[in-house]
C-alpha positions as CSV (number, residue, x, y, z in Angstrom):
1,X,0.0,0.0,0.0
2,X,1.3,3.7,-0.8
3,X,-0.1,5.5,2.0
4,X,0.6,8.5,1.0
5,X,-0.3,8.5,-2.4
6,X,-2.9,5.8,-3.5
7,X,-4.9,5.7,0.1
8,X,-5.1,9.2,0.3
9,X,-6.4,9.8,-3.5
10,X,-9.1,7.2,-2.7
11,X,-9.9,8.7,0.3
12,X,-10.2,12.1,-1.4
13,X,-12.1,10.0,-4.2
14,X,-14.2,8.9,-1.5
15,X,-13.7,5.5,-3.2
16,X,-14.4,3.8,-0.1
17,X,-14.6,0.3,-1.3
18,X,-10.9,0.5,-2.5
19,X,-9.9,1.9,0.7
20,X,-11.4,-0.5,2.6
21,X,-9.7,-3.3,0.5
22,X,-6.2,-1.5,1.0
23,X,-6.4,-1.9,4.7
24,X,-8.1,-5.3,5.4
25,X,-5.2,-6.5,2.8
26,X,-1.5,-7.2,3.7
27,X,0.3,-5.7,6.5
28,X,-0.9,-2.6,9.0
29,X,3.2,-0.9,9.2
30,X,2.1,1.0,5.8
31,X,-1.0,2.7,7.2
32,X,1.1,3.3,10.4
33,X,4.0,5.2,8.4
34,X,1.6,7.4,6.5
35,X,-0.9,7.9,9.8
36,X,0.7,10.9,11.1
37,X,0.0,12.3,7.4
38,X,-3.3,12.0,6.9
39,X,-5.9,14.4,8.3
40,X,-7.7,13.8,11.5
41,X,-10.7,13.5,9.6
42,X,-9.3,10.9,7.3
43,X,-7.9,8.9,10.1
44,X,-11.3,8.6,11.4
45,X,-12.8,7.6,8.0
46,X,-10.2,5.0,7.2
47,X,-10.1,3.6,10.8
48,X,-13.9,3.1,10.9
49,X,-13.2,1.0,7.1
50,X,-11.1,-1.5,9.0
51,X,-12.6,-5.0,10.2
52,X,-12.5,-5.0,14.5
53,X,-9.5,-7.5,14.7
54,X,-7.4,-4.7,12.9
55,X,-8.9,-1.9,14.5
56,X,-7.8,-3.3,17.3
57,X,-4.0,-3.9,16.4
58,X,-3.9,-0.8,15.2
59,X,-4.9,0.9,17.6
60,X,-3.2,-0.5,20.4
61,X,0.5,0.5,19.0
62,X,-0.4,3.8,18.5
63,X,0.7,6.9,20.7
64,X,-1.6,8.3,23.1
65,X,-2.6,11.1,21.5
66,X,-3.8,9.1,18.2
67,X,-5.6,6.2,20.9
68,X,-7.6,9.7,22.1
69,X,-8.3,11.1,19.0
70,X,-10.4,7.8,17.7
71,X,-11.9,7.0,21.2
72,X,-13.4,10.4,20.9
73,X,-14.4,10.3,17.7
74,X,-15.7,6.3,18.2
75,X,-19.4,6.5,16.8
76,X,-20.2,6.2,13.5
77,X,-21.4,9.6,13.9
78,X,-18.4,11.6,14.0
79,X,-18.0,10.8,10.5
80,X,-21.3,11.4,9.6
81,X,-20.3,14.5,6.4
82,X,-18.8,11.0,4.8
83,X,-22.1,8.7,5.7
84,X,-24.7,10.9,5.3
85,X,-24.5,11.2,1.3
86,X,-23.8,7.3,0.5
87,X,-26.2,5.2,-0.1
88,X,-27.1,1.9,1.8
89,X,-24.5,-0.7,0.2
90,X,-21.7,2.1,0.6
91,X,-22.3,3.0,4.5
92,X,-22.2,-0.5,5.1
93,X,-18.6,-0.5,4.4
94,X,-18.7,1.2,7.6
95,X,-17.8,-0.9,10.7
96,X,-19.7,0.3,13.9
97,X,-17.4,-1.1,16.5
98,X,-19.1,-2.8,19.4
99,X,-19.3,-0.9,23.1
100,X,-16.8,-3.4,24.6
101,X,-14.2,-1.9,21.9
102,X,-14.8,1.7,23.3
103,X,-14.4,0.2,26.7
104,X,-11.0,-1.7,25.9
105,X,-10.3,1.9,24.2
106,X,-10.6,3.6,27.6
107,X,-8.8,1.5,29.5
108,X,-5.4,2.1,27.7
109,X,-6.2,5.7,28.1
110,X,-6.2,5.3,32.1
């Protein structure tokens, strides 16, 4: 994956289903290295595209400050400017992480 040039343009594309398919594919040290790149907003969007099990490792080796940013931004809702004009079969790219992820979230935060 070229973070910083093919996940972005999709992104920016708003070609979610090719974003979705770059980071449920191969290894996570590619989104990692371009992470610190990418808009806040854009870190939300792409997080809430990864399947839970990633999320997860993902999340877990990031800084604090990162780990803070997405547990505030958990629901669905914070990205709702990117949800609200897709249809159906588009938002359902969309992961909605379960409650007991938020809670696992807050407790590396303590």
């Amino acid at each position: 994956m070229d973070c910083a040039g093919e996940l972005a343009g999709r992104l920016e594309s708003r070609d979610y289903r090719a974003v979705k398919a770059l980071l449920n594919e191969g290894a996570l040290e590619p989104l990692a290295e371009c992470w610190p790149r990418l808009p806040l907003f854009d870190r939300l969007t792409a997080f809430k595209l990864l399947s839970p099990e990633r999320a997860w490792a993902f999340f877990e080796n990031l800084g604090e400050a990162d780990r803070y940013a997405l547990f505030t931004g958990f629901d669905l809702g914070s990205i709702a400017p990117v949800l609200e004009p897709l249809p159906d079969s588009e938002r359902a790219l969309f992961v909605a992480l379960p409650e007991s992820f938020r809670d696992r979230m807050a407790e590396t935060l303590r």
